[in-house]
C-alpha positions as CSV (number, residue, x, y, z in Angstrom):
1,X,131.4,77.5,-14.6
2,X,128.3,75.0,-14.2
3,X,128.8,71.7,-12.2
4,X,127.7,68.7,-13.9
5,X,124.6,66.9,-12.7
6,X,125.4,63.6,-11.2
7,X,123.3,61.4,-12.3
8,X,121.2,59.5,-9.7
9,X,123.1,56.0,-8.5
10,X,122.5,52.6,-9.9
11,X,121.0,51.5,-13.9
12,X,120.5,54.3,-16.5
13,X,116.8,53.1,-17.0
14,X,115.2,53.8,-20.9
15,X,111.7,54.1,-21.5
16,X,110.8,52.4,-24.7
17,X,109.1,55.1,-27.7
18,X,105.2,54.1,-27.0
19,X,105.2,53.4,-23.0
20,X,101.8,53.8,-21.7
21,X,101.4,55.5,-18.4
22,X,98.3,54.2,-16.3
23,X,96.7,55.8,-13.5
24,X,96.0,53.1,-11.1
25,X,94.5,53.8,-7.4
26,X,93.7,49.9,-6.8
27,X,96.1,47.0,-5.9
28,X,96.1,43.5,-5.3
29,X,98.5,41.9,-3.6
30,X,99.4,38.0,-3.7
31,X,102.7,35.6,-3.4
32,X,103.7,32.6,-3.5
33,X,107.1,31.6,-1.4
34,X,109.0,32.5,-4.4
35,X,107.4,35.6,-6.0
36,X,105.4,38.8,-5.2
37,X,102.9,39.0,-7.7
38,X,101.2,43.1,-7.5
39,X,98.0,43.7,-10.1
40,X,97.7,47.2,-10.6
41,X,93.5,48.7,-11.7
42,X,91.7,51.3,-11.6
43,X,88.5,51.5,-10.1
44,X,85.4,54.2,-10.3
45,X,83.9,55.2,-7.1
46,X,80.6,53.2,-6.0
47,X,81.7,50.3,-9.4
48,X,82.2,46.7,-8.1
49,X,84.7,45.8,-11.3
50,X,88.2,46.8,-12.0
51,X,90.0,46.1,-14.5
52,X,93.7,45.1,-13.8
53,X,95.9,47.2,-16.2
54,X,99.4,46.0,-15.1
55,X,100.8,43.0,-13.2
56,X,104.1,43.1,-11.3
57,X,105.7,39.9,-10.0
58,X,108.9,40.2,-8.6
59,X,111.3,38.6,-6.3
60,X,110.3,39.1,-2.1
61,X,113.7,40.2,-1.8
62,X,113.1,42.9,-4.9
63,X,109.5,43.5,-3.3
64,X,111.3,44.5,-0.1
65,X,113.6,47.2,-1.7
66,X,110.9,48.5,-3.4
67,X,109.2,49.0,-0.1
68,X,112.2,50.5,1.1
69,X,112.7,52.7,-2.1
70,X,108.6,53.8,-1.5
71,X,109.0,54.6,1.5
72,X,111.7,56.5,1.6
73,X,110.4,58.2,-1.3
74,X,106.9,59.2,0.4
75,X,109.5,60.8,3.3
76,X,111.1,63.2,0.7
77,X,107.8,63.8,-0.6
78,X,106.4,65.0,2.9
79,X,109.0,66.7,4.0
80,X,109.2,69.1,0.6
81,X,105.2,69.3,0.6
82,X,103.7,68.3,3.8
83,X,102.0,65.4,5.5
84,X,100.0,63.0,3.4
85,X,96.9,62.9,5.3
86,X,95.2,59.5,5.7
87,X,91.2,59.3,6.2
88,X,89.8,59.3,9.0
89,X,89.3,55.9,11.5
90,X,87.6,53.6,9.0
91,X,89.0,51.7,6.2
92,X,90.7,53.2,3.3
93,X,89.2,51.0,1.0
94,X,85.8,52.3,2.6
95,X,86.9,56.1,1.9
96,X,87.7,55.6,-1.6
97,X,84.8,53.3,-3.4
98,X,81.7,54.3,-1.6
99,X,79.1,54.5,-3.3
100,X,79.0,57.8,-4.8
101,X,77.5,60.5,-3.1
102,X,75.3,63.4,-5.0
103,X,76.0,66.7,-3.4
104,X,73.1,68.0,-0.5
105,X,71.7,70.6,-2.1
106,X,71.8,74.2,-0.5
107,X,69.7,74.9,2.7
108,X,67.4,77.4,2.4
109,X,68.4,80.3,4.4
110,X,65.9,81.7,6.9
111,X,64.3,85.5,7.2
């Protein structure tokens, strides 16, 4: 005999036929003393423009459980596959949108 599988706890969530998934690996981050308002882009490494592909406003109490949800989430996600390994001592944002960087070319190796 199979067990049933519980669902996961609160709303049965629907995704509308047609969603479109974006990639996004840029944020912006404003509020107000009402709302959280998150614009989600994507932006090319060494490019100045994004565009922003979704915006997010929600309450600060909502914002907060969604902090809460992420990271508790990014837990889970580390303890089944490891730690998520942040660069090095400078800026993130530095990391990711350098200019890009063409790849040295071999050294010659000597007789």
């Amino acid at each position: 005999m199979t067990t049933p599988k519980k669902s996961p706890p609160g709303p049965n969530l629907h995704s509308p036929e047609g969603l479109k998934t974006i990639y996004t690996n840029l944020a912006r981050i404003a509020h107000s003393p009402a709302d959280i308002v998150i614009d989600f882009a994507h932006l090319l490494p060494g490019e100045k423009n994004a565009t922003v592909n979704a915006r997010v406003l929600m309450t600060p109490i909502s914002a907060k459980l969604l902090l809460r949800a992420l990271t508790d989430n990014l837990s889970r996600y580390e303890a089944a596959f490891g730690e998520i390994k942040m660069p090095g001592n400078s800026a993130l944002v530095e990391n990711l949108f350098r200019p890009h960087q063409p790849p040295e070319p071999p050294k010659e190796e000597k007789e």
